[in-house]
N, C-alpha and C positions, 0 to 999 in steps of 0.2 A: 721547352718540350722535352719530354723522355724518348731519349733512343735507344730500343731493343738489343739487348745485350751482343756486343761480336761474337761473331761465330767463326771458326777456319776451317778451310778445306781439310778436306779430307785426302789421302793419297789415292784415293783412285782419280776422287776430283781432280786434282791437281795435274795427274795424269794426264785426263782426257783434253784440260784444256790447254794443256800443253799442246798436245795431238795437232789439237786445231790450230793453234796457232802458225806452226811451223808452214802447214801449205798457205798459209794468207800469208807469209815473207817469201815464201819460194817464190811462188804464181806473181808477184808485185814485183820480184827481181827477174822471171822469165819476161816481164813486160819490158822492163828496163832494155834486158838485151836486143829483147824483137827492136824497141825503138832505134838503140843505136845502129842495130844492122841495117833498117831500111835508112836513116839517113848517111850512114856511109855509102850506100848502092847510088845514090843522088848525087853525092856530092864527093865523093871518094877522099875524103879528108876524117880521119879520125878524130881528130882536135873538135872539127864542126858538130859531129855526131855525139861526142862526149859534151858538149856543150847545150846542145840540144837536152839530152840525157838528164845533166846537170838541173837544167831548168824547170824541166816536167815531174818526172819522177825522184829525181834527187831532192826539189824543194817540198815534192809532196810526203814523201818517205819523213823529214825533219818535221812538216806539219802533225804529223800523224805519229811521230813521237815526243811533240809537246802535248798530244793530247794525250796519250797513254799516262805522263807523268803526272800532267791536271789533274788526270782521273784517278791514278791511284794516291794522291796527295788529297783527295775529298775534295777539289775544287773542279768548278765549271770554268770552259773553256772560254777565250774570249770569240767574238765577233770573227774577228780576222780570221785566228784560226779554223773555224767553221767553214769559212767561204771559200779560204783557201784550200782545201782538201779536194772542193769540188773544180774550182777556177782552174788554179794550176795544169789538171788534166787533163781540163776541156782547152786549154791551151796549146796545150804540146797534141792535142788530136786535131787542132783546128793547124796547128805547124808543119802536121803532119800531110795533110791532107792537100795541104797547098804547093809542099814542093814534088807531090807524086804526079808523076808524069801521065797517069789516065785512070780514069775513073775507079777501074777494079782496085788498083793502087792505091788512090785517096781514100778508098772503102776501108783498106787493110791497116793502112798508116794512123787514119784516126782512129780505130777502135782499141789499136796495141795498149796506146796510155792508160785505158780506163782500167788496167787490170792492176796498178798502181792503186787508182783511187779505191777501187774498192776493195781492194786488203787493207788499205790505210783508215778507210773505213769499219771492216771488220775487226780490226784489233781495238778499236779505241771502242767501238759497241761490246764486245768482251770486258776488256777491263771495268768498262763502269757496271756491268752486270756484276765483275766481279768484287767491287767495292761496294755493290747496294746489297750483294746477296751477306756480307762481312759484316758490315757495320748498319746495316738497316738505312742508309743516307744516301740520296741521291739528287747529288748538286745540281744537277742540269734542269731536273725537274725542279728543285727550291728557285732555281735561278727565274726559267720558266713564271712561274707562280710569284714571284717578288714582283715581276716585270709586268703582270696584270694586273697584281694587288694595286702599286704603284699606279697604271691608267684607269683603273677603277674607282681609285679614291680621287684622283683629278677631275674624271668628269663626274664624279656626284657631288664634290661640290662645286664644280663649274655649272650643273643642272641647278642645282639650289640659289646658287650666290651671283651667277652672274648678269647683270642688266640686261642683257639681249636676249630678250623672248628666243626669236630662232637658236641662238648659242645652247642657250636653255634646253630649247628640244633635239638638239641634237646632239648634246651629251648626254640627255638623257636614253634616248635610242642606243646609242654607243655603251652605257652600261648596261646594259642588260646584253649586249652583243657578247660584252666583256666577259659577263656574269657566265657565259658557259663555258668558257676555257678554264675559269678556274679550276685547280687542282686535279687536269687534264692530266694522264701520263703520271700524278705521285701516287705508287703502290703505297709507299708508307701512309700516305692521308686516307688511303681506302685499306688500311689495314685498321689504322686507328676507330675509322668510322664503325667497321665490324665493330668492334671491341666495345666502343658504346653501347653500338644496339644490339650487342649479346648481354651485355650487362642490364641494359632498358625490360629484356626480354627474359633475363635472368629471375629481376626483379619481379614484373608480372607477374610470370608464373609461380616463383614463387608466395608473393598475396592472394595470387590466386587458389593455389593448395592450400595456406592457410584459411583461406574461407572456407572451403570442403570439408576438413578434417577439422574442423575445432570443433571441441565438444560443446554444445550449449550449456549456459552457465544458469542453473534454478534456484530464483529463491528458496529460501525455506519459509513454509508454509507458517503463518502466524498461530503463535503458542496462545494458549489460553489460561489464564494466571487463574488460581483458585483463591477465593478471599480466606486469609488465612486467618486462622484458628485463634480463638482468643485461650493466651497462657493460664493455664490451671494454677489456683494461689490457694493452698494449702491451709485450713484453718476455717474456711468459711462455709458456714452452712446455707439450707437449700433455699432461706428464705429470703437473702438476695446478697447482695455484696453492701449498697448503700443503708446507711440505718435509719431509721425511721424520724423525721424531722419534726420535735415540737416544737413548738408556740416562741420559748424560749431562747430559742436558737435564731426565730426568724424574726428580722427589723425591717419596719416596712417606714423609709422615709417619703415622708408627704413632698418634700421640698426639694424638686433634682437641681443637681449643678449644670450651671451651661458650659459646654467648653466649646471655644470659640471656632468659629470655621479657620483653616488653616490650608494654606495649598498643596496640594496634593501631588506631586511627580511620578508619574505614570512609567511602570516596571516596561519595558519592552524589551525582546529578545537580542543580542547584540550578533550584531550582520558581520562578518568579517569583510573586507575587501579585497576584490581579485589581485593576483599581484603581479604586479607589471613586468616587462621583458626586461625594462632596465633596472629592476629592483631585483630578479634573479641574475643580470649580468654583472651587480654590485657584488653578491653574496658570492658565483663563483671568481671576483677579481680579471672578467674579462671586458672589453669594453663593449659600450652595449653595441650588439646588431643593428646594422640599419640594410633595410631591402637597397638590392639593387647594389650592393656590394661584395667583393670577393670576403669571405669569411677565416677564421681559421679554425680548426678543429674543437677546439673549447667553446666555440659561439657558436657551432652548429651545437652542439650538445642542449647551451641554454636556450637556440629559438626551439628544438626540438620538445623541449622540458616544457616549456610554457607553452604549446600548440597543446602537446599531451595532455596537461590539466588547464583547457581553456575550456575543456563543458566536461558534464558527468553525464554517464560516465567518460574517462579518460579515452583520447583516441587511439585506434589501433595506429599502426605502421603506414596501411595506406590511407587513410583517414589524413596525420599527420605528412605526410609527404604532399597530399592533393592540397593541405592550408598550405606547408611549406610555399608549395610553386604560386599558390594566389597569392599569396604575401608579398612576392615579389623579391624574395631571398632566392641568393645564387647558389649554389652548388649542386659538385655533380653526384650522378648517380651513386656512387661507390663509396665516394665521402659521408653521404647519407646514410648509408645503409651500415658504414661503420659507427658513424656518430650514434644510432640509434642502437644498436648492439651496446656500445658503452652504457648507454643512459639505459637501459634493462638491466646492464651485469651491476651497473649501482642501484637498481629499486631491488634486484634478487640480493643484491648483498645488505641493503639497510633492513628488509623485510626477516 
């Protein structure tokens, strides 16, 4: 697959997300403090409160900078790490909340943590915005989409192949379950999609203008040939050209010769015959097209050539693209609409 050329911030960019950045560490490190202050108020041991600290926000802070480095390395994070960013916090809130001595307390203790999680959260949603908006690639979402492709193809053919009628219906329900999450969340797949169907739409319209605008093409009107003139021959007067035949001149035999009957071979006009895909796939030295295969650029030229002169007159553009796709020959929009630009710059260049 082709990915869209990297791009780099700019300095205001770069700027601003700087900007942002800075209060999702401050506010995640204001959290940290709160926590250790209320459990030194509990426990009046700094050791215990930095321990506490340690655990919560210290293991979530290290979570949430392997994710920042997955992300800007174009890798998705694992499992663990995911869970952990949330787990952790709800840990040291659930820590919290247990050794505060009344309720308003356990209110205030648990909520301290979560300002951890979620700057730990907002930094790693930054980076990978900022490695999808650079490089056009975004892991989480491939990851994502591998990890349904993956159960999608298990149960279709677990619907197909496997003996147990119920097995059967119930992967098959489950794919189609499947079938919506695909390519959920990839900006790149719904960029690409555009892309097709501006080209699809590219294409239309333009067949479509060409039908508008072409000029109609008129016979010329059948000539009418004059019986031509017989050559004036110099010397011959008015009383005719042949001379006059007597007696002597003319032998009349009684007795004809027979000439024998003989078979006769009948003149007919000679037919040429149409010429096959794989007889123009010889002459350009590519190997011949078969439908329902990927092509390469020289083989779309020869299905293109032989669709062109498979009736007269020859087909237009969308003519041949509509036999194209019933033929059952692969390729996409774009590669066609190149191949058939070649195959015209060779009929204007041999004409």
């Amino acid at each position: 697959m082709k990915h869209p050329p990297e791009r780099s911030l700019s300095r205001g960019q770069a700027w601003i997300l700087g900007a942002a950045a800075v209060p999702m560490v401050a506010f995640g490190g204001l959290g940290a403090v709160g926590t250790y202050s209320n459990i030194t108020s509990v426990f009046h041991r700094s050791a215990t409160a930095l321990g506490v600290v340690a655990a919560g926000e210290g293991a979530t802070l290290v979570l949430a900078l392997v994710l920042v480095g997955l992300t800007m390395l174009g890798q998705s994070a694992p499992a663990a790490v995911r869970v952990g960013l949330w787990t952790l916090p709800a840990v040291a809130s659930l820590t919290g909340a247990a050794v505060a001595k009344s309720v308003t307390e356990a209110v205030v203790f648990a909520v301290t943590p979560m300002a951890m999680c979620v700057s730990a959260e907002g930094m790693g949603l930054l980076a990978r915005r900022i490695v999808v908006y650079r490089t056009g690639v975004d892991a989480e979402a491939q990851r994502r989409n591998a990890a349904v492709m993956q159960r999608l193809a298990y149960h279709r053919a677990r619907a197909a192949n496997h003996p147990d009628q119920k097995a059967r219906k119930g992967s098959e329900l489950e794919s189609w379950k499947l079938a919506k999450k695909v390519g959920t969340g990839d900006a790149l797949l719904g960029a690409h999609l555009v892309g097709v169907q501006r080209e699809r739409m590219t294409a239309g319209a333009d067949a479509a203008l060409a039908g508008m605008f072409a000029l109609p093409v008129t016979a010329p009107a059948p000539g009418v040939t004059a019986a031509p003139e017989p050559p004036a021959i110099e010397g011959v007067d008015e009383e005719g050209v042949t001379p006059p035949v007597t007696e002597e001149d003319t032998q009349v035999t009684d007795v004809f010769d027979t000439v024998p009957a003989q078979g006769v071979t009948p003149v007919t006009d000679g037919v040429t015959p149409p010429v096959t895909l794989e007889e123009i796939a010889a002459v350009a030295g590519v190997p011949a097209p078969v439908a329902g295969e990927p092509l390469s650029d020289a083989q779309l030229v020869v299905v293109l050539r032989h669709l062109r002169y498979s009736d007269d007159p020859p087909l237009s553009y969308r003519q041949a693209v509509a036999a194209f796709r019933e033929g059952g020959f692969v390729g996409g929009e774009q590669r066609v609409r190149k191949a058939w630009g070649s195959l015209m710059s060779h009929e204007e260049s041999e004409a």
